[in-house]
Kinemage of the C-alpha trace (Angstrom):
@kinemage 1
@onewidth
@group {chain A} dominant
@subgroup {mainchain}
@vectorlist {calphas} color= white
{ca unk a 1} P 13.075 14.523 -100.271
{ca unk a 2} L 11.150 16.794 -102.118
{ca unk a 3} L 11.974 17.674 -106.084
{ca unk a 4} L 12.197 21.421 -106.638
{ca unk a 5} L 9.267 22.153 -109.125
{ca unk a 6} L 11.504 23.076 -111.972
{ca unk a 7} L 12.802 19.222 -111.357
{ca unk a 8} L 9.150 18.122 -110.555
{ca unk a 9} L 8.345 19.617 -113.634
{ca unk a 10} L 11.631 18.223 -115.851
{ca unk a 11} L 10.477 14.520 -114.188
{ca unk a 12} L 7.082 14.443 -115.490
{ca unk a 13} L 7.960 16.021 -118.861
{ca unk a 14} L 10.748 12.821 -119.281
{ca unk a 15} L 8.291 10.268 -118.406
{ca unk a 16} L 5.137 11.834 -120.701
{ca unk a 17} L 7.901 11.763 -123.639
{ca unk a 18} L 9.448 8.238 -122.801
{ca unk a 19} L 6.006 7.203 -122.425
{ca unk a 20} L 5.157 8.815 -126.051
{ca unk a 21} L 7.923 7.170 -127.858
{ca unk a 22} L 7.417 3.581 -126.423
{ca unk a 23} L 4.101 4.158 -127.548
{ca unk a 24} L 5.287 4.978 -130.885
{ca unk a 25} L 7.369 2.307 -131.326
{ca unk a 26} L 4.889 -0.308 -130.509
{ca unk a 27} L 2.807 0.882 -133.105
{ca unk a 28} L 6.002 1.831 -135.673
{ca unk a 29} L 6.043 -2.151 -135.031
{ca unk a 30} L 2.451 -2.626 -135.771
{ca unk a 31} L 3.233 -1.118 -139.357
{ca unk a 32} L 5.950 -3.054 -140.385
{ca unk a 33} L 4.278 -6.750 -139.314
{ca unk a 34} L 7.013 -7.086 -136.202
{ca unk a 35} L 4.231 -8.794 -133.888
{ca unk a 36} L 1.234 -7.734 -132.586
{ca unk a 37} L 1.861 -5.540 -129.487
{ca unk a 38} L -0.984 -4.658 -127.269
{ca unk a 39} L -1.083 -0.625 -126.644
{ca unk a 40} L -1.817 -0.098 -123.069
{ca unk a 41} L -4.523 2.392 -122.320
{ca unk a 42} L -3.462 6.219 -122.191
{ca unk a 43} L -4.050 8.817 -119.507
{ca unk a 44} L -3.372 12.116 -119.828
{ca unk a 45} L -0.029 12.984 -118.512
{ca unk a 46} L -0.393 15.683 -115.307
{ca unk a 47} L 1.762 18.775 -117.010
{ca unk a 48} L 2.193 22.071 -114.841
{ca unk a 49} L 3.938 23.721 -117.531
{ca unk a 50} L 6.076 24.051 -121.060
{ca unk a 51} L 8.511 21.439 -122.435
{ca unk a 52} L 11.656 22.320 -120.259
{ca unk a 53} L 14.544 23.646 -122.927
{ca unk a 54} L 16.266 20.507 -122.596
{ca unk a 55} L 13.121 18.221 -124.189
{ca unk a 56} L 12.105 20.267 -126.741
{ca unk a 57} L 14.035 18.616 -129.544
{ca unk a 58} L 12.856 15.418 -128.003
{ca unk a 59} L 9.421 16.094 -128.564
{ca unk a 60} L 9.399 17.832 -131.428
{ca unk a 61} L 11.194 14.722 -133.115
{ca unk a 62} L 8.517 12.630 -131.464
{ca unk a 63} L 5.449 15.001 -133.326
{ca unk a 64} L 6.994 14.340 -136.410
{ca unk a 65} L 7.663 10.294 -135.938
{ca unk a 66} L 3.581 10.501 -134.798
{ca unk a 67} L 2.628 12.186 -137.736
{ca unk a 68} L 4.504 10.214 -140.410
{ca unk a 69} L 3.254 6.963 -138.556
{ca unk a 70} L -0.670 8.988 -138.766
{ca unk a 71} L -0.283 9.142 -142.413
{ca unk a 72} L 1.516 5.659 -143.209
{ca unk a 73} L -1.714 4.274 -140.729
{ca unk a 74} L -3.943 6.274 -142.966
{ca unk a 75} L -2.518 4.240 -146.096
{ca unk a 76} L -2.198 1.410 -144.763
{ca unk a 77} L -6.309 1.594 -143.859
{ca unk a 78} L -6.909 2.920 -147.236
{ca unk a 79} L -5.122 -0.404 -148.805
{ca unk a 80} L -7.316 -3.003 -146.767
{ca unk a 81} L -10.307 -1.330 -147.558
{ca unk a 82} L -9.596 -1.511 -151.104
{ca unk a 83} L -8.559 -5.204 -150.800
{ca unk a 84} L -11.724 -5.839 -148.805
{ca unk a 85} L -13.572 -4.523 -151.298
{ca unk a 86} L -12.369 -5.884 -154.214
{ca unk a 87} L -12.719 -9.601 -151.645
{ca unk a 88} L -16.381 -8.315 -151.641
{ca unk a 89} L -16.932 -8.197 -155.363
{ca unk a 90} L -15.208 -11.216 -156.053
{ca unk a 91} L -17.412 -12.644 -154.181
{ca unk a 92} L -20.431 -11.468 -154.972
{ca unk a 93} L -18.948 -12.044 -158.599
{ca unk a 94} L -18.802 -16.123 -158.119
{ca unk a 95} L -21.721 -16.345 -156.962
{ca unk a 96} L -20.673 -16.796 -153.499
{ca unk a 97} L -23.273 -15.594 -150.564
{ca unk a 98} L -23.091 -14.867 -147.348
{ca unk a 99} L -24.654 -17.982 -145.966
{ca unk a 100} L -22.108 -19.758 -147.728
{ca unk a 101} L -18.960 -22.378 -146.849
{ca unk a 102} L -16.070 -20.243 -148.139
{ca unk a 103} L -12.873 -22.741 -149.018
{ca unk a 104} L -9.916 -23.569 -146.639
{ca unk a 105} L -6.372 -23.542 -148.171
{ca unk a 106} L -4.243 -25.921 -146.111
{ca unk a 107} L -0.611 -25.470 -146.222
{ca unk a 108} L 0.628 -28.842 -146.755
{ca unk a 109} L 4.449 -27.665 -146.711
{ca unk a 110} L 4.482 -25.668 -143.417
């Protein structure tokens, strides 16, 4: 049986925003150190036309979740940077090179 395109339409719109948000929670997960989940590849969901009525909440909650996870990514980057960097200089600080052994710490307790 054929959809009616209004339901054609309504179908692919549900799975392009339940695709979205599982997206988005893998990497909300990501952030807060709950594993490391593997994001599939994305393709470009095939969209004939607006968010049906019905969705647009969804979505527009789901633009806001994305950027508020953009800009805690963005800190989160701009925190290991500055901890690689300040790795780097203590480094090049002790006298330690490249070509170097750098120590092991064993956890004897775990």
């Amino acid at each position: 049986m054929m959809l009616p395109a209004v339901g054609h339409l309504r179908l692919n719109w549900e799975t392009a925003l339940d695709r979205l948000e599982l997206d988005l929670m893998r990497a909300e997960k990501l952030l807060h150190h709950e594993g490391s989940p593997t994001l599939e590849s994305w393709d470009e969901p095939d969209l004939d036309g607006p968010v049906p009525d019905d969705l647009y909440d969804w979505a527009v909650e789901l633009r806001a979740r994305q950027e508020s996870l953009q800009a805690a990514l963005a800190a989160r980057l701009g925190t290991i940077r500055r901890e690689h960097a300040f790795a780097d200089r203590v480094e090049r600080a002790t006298g330690r090179s490249a070509g170097r052994v750098r120590p092991v710490y064993l956890d004897v307790e775990a």
